[in-house]
PyMOL commands that place a pseudoatom at each C-alpha (Angstrom):
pseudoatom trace, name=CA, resn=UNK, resi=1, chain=A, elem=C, hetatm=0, pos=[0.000, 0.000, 0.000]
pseudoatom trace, name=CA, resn=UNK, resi=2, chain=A, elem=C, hetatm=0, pos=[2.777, 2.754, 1.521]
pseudoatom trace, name=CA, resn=UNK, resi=3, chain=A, elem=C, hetatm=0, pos=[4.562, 1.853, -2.457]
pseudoatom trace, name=CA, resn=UNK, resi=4, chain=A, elem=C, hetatm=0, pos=[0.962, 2.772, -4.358]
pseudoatom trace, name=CA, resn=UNK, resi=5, chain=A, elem=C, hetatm=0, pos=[0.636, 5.593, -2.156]
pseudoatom trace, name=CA, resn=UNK, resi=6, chain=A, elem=C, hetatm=0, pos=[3.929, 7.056, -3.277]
pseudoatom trace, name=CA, resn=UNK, resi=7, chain=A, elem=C, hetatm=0, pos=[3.380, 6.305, -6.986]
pseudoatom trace, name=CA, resn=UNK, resi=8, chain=A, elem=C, hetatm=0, pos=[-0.115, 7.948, -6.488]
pseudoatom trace, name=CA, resn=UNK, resi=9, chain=A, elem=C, hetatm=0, pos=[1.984, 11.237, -5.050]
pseudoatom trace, name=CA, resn=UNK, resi=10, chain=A, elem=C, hetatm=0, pos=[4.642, 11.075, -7.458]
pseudoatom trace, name=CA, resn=UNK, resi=11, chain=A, elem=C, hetatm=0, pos=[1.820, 11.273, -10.091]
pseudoatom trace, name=CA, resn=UNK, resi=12, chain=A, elem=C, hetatm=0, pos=[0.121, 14.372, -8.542]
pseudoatom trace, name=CA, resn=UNK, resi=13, chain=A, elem=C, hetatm=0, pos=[3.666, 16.013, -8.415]
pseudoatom trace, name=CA, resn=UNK, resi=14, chain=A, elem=C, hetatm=0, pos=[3.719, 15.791, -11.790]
pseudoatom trace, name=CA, resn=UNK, resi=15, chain=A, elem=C, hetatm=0, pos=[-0.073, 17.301, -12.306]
pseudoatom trace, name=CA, resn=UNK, resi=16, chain=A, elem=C, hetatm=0, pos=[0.920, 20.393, -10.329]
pseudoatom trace, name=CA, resn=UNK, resi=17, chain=A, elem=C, hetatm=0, pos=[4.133, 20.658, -12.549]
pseudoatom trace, name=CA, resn=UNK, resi=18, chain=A, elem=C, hetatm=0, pos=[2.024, 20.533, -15.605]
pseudoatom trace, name=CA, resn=UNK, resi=19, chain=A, elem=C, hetatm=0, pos=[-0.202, 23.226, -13.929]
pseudoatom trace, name=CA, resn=UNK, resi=20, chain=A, elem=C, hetatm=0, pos=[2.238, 25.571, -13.310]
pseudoatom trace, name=CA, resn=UNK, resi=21, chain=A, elem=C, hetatm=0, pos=[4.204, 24.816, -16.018]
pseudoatom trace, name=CA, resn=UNK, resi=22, chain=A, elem=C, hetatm=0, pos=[1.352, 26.101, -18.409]
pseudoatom trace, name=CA, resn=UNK, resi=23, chain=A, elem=C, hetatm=0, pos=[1.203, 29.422, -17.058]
pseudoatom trace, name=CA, resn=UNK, resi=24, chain=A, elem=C, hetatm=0, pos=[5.210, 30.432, -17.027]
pseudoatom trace, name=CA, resn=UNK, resi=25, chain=A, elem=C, hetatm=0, pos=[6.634, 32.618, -18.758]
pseudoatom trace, name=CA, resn=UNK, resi=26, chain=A, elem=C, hetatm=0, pos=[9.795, 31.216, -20.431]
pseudoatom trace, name=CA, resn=UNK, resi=27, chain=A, elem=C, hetatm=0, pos=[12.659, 33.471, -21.279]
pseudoatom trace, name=CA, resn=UNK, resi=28, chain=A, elem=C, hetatm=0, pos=[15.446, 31.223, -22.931]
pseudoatom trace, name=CA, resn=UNK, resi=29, chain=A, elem=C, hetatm=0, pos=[19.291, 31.677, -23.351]
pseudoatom trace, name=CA, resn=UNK, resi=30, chain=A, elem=C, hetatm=0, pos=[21.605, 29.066, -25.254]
pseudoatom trace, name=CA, resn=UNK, resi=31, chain=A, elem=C, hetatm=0, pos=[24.678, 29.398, -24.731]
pseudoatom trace, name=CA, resn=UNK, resi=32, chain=A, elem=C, hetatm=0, pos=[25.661, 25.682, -24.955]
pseudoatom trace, name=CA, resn=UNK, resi=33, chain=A, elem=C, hetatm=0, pos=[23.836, 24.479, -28.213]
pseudoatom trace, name=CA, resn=UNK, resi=34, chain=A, elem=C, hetatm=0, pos=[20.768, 22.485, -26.642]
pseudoatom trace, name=CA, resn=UNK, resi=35, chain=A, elem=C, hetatm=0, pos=[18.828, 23.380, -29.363]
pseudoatom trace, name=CA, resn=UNK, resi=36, chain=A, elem=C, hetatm=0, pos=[21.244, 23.054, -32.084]
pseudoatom trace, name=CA, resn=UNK, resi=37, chain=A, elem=C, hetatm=0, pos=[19.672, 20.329, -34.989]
pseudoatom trace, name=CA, resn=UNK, resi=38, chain=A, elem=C, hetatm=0, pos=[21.808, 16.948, -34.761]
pseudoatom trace, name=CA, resn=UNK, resi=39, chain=A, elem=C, hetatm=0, pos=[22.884, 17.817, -31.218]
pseudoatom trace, name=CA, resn=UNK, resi=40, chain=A, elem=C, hetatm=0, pos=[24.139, 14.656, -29.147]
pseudoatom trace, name=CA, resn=UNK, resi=41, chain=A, elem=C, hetatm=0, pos=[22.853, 13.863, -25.982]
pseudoatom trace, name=CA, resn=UNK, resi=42, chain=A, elem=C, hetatm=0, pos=[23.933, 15.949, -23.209]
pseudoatom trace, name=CA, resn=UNK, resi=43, chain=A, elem=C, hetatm=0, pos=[24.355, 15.861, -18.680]
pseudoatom trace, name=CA, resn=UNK, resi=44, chain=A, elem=C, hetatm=0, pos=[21.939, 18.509, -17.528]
pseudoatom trace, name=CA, resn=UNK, resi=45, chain=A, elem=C, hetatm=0, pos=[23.342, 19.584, -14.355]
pseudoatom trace, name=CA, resn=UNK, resi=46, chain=A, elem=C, hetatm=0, pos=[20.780, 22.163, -11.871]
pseudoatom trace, name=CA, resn=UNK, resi=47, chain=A, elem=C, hetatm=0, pos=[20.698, 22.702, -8.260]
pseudoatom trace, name=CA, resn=UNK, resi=48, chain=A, elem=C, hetatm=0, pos=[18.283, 20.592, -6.475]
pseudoatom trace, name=CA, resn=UNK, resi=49, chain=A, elem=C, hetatm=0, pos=[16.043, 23.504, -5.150]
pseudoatom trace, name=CA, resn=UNK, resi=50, chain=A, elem=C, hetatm=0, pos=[15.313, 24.246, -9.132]
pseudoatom trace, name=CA, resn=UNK, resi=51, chain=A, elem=C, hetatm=0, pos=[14.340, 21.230, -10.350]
pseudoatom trace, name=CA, resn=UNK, resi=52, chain=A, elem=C, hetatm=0, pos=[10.779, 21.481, -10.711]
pseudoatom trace, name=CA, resn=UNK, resi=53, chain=A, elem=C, hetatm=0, pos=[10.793, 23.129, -14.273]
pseudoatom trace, name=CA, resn=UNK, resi=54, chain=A, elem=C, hetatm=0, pos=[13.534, 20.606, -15.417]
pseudoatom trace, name=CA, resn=UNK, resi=55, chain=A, elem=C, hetatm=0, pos=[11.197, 17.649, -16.519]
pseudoatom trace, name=CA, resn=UNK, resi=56, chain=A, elem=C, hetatm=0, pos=[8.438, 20.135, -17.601]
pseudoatom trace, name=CA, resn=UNK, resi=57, chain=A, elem=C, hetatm=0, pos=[10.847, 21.939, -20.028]
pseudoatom trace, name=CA, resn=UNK, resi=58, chain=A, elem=C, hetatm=0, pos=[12.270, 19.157, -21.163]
pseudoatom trace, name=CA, resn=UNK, resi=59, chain=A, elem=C, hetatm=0, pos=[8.998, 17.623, -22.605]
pseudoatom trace, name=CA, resn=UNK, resi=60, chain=A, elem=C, hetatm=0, pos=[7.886, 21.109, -24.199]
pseudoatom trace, name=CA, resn=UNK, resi=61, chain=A, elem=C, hetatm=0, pos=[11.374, 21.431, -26.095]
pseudoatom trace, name=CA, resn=UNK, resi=62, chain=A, elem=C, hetatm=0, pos=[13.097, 17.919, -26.611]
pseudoatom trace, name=CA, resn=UNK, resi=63, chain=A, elem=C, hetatm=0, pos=[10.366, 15.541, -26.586]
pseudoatom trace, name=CA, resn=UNK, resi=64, chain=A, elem=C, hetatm=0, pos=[12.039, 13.882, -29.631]
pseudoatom trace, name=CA, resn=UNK, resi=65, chain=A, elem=C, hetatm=0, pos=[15.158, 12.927, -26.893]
pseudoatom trace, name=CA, resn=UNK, resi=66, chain=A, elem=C, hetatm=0, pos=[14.528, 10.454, -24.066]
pseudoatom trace, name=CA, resn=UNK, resi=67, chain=A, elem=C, hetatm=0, pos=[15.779, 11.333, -20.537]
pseudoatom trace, name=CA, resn=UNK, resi=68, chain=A, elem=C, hetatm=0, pos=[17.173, 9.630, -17.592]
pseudoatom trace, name=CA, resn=UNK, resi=69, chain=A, elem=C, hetatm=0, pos=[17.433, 11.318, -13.703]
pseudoatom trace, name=CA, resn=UNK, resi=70, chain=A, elem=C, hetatm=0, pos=[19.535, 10.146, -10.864]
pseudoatom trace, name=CA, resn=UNK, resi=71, chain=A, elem=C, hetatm=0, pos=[17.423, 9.942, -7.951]
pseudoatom trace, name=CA, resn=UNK, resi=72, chain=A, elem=C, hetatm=0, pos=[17.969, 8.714, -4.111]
pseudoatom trace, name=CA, resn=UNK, resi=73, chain=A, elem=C, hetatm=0, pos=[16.921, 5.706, -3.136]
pseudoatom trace, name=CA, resn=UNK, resi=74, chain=A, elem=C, hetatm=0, pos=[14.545, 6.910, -0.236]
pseudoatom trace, name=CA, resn=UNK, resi=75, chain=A, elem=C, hetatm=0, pos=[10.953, 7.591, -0.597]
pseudoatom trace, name=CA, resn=UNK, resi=76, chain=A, elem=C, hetatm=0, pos=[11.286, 10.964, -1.625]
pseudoatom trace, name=CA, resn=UNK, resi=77, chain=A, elem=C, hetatm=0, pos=[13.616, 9.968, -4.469]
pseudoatom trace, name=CA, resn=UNK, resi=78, chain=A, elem=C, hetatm=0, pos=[10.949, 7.310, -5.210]
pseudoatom trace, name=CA, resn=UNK, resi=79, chain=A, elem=C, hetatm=0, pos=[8.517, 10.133, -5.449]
pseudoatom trace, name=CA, resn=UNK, resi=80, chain=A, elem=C, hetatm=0, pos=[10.704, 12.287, -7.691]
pseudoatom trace, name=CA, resn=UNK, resi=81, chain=A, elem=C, hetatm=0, pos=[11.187, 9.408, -9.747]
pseudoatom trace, name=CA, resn=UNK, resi=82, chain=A, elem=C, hetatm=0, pos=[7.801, 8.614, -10.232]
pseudoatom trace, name=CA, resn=UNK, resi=83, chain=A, elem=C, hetatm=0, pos=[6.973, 12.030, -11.408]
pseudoatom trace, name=CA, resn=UNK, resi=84, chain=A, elem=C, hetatm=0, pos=[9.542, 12.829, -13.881]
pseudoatom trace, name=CA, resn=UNK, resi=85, chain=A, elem=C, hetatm=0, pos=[8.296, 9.366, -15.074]
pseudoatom trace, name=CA, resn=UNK, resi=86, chain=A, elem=C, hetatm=0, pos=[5.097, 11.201, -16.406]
pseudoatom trace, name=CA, resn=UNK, resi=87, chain=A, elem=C, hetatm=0, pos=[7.712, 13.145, -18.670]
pseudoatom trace, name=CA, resn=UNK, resi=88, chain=A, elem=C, hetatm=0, pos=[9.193, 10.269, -20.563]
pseudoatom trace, name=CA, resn=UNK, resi=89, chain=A, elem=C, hetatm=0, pos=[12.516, 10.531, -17.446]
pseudoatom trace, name=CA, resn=UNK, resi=90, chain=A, elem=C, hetatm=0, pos=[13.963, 6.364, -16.393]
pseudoatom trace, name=CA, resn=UNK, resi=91, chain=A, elem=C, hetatm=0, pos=[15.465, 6.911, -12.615]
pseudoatom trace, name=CA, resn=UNK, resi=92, chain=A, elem=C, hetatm=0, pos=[18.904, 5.394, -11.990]
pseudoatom trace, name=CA, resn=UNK, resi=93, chain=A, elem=C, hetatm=0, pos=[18.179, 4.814, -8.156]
pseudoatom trace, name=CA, resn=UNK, resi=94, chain=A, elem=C, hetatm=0, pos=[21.507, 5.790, -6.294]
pseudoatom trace, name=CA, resn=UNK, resi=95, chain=A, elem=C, hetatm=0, pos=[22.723, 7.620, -3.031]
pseudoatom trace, name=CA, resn=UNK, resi=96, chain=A, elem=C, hetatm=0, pos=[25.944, 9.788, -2.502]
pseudoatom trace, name=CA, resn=UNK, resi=97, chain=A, elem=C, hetatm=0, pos=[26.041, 7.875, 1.318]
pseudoatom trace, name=CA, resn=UNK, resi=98, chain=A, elem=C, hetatm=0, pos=[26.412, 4.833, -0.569]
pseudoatom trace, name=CA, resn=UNK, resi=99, chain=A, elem=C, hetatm=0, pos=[29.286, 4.332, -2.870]
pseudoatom trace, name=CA, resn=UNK, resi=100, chain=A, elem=C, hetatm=0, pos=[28.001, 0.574, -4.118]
pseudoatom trace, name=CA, resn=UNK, resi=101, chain=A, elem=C, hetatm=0, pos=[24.841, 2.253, -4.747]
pseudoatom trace, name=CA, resn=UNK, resi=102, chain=A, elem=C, hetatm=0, pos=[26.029, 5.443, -6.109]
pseudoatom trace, name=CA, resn=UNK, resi=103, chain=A, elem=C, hetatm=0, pos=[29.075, 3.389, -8.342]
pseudoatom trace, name=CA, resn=UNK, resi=104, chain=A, elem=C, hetatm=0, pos=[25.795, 1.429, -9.543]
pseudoatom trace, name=CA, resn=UNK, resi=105, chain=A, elem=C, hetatm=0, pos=[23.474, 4.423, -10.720]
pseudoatom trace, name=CA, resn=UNK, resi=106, chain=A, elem=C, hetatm=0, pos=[27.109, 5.833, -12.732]
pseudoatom trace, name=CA, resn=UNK, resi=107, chain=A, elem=C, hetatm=0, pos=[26.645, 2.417, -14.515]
pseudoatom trace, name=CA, resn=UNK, resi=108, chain=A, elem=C, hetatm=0, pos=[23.200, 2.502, -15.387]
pseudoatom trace, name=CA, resn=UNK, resi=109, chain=A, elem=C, hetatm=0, pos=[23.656, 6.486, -16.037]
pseudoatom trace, name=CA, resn=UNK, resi=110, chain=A, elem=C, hetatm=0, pos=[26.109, 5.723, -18.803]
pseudoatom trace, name=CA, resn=UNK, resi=111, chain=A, elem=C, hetatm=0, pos=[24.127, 2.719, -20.272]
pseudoatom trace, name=CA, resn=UNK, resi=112, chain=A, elem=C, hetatm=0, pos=[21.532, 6.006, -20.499]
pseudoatom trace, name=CA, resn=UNK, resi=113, chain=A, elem=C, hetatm=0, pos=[23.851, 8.576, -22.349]
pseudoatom trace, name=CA, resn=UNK, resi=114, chain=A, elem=C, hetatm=0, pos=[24.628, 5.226, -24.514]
pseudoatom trace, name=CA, resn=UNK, resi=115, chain=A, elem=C, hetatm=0, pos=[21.166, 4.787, -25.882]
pseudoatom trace, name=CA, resn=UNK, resi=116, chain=A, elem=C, hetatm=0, pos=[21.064, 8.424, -26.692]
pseudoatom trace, name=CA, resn=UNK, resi=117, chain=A, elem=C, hetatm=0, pos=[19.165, 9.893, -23.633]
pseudoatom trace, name=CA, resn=UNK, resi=118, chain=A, elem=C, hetatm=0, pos=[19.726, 13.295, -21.815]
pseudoatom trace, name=CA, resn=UNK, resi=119, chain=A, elem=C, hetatm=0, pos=[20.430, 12.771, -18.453]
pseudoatom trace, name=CA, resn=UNK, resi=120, chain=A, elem=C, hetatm=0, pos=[19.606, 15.262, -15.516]
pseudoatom trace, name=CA, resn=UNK, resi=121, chain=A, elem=C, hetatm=0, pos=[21.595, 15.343, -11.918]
pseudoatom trace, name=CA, resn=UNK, resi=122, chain=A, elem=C, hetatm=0, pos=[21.209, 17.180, -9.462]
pseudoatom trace, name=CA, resn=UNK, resi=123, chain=A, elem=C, hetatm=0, pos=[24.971, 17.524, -8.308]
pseudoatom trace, name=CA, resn=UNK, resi=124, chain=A, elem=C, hetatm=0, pos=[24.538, 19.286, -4.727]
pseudoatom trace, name=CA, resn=UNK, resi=125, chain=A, elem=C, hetatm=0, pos=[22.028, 16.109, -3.953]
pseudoatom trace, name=CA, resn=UNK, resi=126, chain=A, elem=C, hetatm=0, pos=[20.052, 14.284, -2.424]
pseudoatom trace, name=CA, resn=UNK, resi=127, chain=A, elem=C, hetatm=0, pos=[21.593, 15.515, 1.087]
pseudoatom trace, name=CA, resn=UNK, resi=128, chain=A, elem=C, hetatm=0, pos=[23.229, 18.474, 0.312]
pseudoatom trace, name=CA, resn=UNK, resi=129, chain=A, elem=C, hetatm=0, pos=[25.217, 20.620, 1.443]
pseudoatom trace, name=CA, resn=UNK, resi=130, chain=A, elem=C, hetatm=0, pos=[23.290, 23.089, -0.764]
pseudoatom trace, name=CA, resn=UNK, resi=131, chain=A, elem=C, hetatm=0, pos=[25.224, 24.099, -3.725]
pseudoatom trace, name=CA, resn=UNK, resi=132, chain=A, elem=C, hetatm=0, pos=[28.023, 22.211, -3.662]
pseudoatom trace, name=CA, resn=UNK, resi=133, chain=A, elem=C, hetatm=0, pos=[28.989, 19.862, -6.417]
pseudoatom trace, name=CA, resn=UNK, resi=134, chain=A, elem=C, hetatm=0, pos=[29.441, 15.952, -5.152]
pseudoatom trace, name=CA, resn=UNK, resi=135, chain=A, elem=C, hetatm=0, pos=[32.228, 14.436, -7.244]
pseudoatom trace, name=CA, resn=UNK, resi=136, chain=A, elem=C, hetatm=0, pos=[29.636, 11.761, -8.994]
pseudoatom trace, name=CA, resn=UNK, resi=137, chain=A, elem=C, hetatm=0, pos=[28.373, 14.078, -11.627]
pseudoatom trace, name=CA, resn=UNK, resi=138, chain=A, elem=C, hetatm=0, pos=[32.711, 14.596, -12.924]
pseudoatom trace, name=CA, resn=UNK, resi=139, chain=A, elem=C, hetatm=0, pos=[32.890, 11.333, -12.843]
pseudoatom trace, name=CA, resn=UNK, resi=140, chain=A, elem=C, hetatm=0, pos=[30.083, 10.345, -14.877]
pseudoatom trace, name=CA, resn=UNK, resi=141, chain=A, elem=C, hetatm=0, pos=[31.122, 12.611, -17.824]
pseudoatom trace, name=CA, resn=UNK, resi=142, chain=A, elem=C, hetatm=0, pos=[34.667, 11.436, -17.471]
pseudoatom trace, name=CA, resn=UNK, resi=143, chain=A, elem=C, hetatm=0, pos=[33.424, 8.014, -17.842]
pseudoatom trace, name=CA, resn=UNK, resi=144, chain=A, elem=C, hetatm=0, pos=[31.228, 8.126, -20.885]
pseudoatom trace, name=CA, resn=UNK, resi=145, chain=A, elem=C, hetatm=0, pos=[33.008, 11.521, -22.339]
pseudoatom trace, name=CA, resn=UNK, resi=146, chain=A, elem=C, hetatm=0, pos=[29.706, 13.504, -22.097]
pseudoatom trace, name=CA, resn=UNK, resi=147, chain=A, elem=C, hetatm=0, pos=[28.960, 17.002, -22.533]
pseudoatom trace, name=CA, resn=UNK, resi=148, chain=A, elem=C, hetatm=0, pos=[27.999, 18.368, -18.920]
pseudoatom trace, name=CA, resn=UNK, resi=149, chain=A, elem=C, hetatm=0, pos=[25.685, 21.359, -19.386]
pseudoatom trace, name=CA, resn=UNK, resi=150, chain=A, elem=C, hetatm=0, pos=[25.165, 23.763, -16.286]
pseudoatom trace, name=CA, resn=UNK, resi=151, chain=A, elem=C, hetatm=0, pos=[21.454, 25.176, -16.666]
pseudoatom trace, name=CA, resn=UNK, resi=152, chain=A, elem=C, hetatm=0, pos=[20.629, 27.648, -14.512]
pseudoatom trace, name=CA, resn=UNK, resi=153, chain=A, elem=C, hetatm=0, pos=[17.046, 28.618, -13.509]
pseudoatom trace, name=CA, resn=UNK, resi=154, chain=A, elem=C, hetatm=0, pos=[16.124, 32.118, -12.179]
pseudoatom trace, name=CA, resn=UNK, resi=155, chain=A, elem=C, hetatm=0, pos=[12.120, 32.242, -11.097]
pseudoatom trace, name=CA, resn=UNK, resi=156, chain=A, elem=C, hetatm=0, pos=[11.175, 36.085, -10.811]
pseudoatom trace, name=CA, resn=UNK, resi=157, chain=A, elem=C, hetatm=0, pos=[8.311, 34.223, -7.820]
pseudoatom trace, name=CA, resn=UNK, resi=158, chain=A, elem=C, hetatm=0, pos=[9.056, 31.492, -6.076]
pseudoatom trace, name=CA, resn=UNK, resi=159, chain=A, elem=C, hetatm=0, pos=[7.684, 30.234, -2.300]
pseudoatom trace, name=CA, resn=UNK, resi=160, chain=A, elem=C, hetatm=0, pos=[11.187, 28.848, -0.246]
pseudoatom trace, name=CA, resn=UNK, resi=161, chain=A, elem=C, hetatm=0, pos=[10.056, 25.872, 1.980]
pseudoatom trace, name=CA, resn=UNK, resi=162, chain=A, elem=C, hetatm=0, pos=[12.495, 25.282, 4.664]
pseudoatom trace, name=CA, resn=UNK, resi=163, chain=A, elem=C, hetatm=0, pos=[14.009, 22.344, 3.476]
pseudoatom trace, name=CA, resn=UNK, resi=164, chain=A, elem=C, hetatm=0, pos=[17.928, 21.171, 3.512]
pseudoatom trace, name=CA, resn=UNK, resi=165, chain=A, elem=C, hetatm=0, pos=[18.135, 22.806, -0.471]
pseudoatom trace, name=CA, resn=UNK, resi=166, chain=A, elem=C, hetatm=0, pos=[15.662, 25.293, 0.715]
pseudoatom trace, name=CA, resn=UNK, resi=167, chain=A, elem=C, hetatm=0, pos=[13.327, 24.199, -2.401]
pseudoatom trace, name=CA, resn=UNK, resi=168, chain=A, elem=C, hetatm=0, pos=[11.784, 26.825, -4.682]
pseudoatom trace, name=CA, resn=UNK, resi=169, chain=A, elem=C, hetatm=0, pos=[8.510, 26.642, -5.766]
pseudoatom trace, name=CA, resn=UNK, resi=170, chain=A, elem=C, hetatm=0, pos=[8.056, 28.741, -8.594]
pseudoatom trace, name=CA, resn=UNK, resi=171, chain=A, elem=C, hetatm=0, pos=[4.382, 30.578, -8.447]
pseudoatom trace, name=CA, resn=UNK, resi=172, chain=A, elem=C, hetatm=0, pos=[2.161, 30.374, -11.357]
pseudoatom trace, name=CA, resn=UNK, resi=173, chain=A, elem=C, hetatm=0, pos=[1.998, 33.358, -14.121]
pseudoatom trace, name=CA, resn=UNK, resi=174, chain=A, elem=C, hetatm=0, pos=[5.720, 33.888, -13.052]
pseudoatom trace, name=CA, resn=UNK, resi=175, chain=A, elem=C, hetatm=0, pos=[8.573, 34.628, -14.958]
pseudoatom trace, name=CA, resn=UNK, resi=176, chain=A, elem=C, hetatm=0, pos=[11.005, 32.080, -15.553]
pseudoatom trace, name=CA, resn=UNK, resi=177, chain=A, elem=C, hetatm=0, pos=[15.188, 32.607, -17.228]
pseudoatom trace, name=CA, resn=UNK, resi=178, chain=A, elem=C, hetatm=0, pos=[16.943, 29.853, -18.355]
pseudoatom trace, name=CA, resn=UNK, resi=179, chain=A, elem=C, hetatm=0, pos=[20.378, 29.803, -18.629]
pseudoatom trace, name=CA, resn=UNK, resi=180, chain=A, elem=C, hetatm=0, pos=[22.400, 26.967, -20.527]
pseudoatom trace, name=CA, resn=UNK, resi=181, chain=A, elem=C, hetatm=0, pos=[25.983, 27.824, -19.784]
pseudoatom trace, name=CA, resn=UNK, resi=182, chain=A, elem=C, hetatm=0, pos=[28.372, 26.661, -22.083]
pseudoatom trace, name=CA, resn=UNK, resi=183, chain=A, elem=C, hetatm=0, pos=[29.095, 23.283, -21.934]
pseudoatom trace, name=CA, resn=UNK, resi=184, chain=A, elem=C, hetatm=0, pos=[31.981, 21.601, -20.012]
pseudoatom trace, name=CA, resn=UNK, resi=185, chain=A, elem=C, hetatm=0, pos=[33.796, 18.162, -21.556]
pseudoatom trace, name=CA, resn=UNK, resi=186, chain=A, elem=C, hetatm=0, pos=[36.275, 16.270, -19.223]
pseudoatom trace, name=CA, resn=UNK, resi=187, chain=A, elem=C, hetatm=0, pos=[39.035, 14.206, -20.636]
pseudoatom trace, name=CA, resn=UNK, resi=188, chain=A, elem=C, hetatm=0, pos=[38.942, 10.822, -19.361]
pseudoatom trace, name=CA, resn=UNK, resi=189, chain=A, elem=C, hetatm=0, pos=[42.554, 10.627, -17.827]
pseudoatom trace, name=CA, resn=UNK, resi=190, chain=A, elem=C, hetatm=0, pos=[43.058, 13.432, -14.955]
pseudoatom trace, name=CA, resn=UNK, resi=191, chain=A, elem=C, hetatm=0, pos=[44.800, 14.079, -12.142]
pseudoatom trace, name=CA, resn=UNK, resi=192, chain=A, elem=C, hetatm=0, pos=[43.010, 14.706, -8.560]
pseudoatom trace, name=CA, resn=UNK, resi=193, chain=A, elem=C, hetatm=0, pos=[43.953, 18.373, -8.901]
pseudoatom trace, name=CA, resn=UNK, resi=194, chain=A, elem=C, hetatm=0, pos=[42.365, 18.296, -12.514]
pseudoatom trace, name=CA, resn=UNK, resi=195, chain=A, elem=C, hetatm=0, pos=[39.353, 16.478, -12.120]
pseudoatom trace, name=CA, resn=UNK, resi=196, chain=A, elem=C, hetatm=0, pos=[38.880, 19.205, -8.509]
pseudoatom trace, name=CA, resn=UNK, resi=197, chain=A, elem=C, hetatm=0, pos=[39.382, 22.124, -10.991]
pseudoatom trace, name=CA, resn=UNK, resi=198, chain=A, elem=C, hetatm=0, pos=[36.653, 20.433, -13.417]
pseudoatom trace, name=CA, resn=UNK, resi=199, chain=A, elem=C, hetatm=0, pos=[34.528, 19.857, -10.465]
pseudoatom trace, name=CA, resn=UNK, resi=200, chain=A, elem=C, hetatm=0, pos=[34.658, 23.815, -8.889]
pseudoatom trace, name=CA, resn=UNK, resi=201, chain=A, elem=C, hetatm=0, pos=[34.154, 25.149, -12.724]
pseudoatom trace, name=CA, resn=UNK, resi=202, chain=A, elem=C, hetatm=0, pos=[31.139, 23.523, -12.417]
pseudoatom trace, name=CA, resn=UNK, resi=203, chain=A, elem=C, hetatm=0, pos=[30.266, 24.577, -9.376]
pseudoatom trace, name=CA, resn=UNK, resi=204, chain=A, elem=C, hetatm=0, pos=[31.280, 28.178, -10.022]
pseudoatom trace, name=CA, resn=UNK, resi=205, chain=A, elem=C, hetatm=0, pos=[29.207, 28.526, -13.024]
pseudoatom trace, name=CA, resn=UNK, resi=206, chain=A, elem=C, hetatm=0, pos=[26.327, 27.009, -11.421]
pseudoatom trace, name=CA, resn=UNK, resi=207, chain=A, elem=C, hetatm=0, pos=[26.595, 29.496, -8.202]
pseudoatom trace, name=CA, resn=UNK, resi=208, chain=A, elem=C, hetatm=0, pos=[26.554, 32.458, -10.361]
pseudoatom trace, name=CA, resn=UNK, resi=209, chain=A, elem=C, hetatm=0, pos=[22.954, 33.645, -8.958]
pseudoatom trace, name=CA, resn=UNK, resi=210, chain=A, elem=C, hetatm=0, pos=[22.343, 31.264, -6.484]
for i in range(1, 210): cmd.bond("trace and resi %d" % i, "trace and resi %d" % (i + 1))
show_as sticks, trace
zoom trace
């Protein structure tokens, strides 16, 4: 019962996205070629607290490309999972905590990018702390030499709930921008001091506004 409740949730997340979704305004900029014909599948990386536009975006512009999320294994993963479900998203089920997990999810993630899906992480996730990048997201692209994306999301309204990622809520008739940040490719053989200076461009470009 406790597994059909969550589904059930999961699904109504996923109605309120569609909601709110419908009333945004979207203002776009493309600075890393998302929307470029022929484009290959790409890592969209967004802080946690901005994630509820992700799967809604993704299904008005790309519904031609498949997607994949990482997602925790708890039951509020479970619940973002089964929402971004209802937007064409698979979940690779891993947790940060966990490195047999986490090394697990990586596997599945890059079986995704394989098969020609985009894949979303939230790098400062699923525990935080808020706005820091977790090393998984580097290693993923240095595994399957993908094209990491930082997309940022500025909501002109938004309700804070006082969560770990302090989670925005963007309210409906808002105004939403969109940044896609030039993309970031990371050679498969680095050093530790390389693969940290990959890892804080990333998180530099993504902390730009947060």
């Amino acid at each position: 019962m406790a597994k059909i409740r969550i589904q059930n949730l999961g699904k109504a997340v996923a109605w309120l996205i569609r909601c709110i979704g419908r009333t945004l305004d979207f203002e776009v900029e493309d600075r890393a070629g998302v929307f470029d014909r022929g484009r290959k599948n790409m890592i969209w990386a967004f802080w946690h607290n901005r994630m509820f536009v992700v799967p809604y975006v993704h299904d008005l512009w790309f519904p031609h490309i498949p997607g994949a999320i990482l997602s925790s294994p708890s039951g509020d993963g479970q619940i973002i999972a089964d929402a971004c479900a209802q937007f064409g998203f698979e979940a690779a089920r891993g947790s940060s905590s966990k490195p047999q997990k986490g090394l697990a999810a990586l596997i599945l993630l890059s079986q995704k990018l394989a098969e020609g899906r985009d894949v979303g992480i939230t790098p400062d996730g699923p525990r935080g702390p808020m706005y820091q990048i977790q090393p998984g997201i580097i290693k993923l692209a240095q595994l399957t030499g993908g094209t990491i994306v930082p997309m940022r999301v500025l909501y002109s309204r938004a309700i804070r709930f006082r969560t770990w990622d302090q989670f925005l809520l963007p309210l409906p008739f808002s105004r939403v921008k969109i940044f896609f940040e030039p993309s970031l490719t990371v050679p498969r053989r680095m050093t530790e001091e390389e693969f940290e200076q990959y890892r804080l461009r990333l998180q530099a470009t993504l902390a730009a506004d947060a």
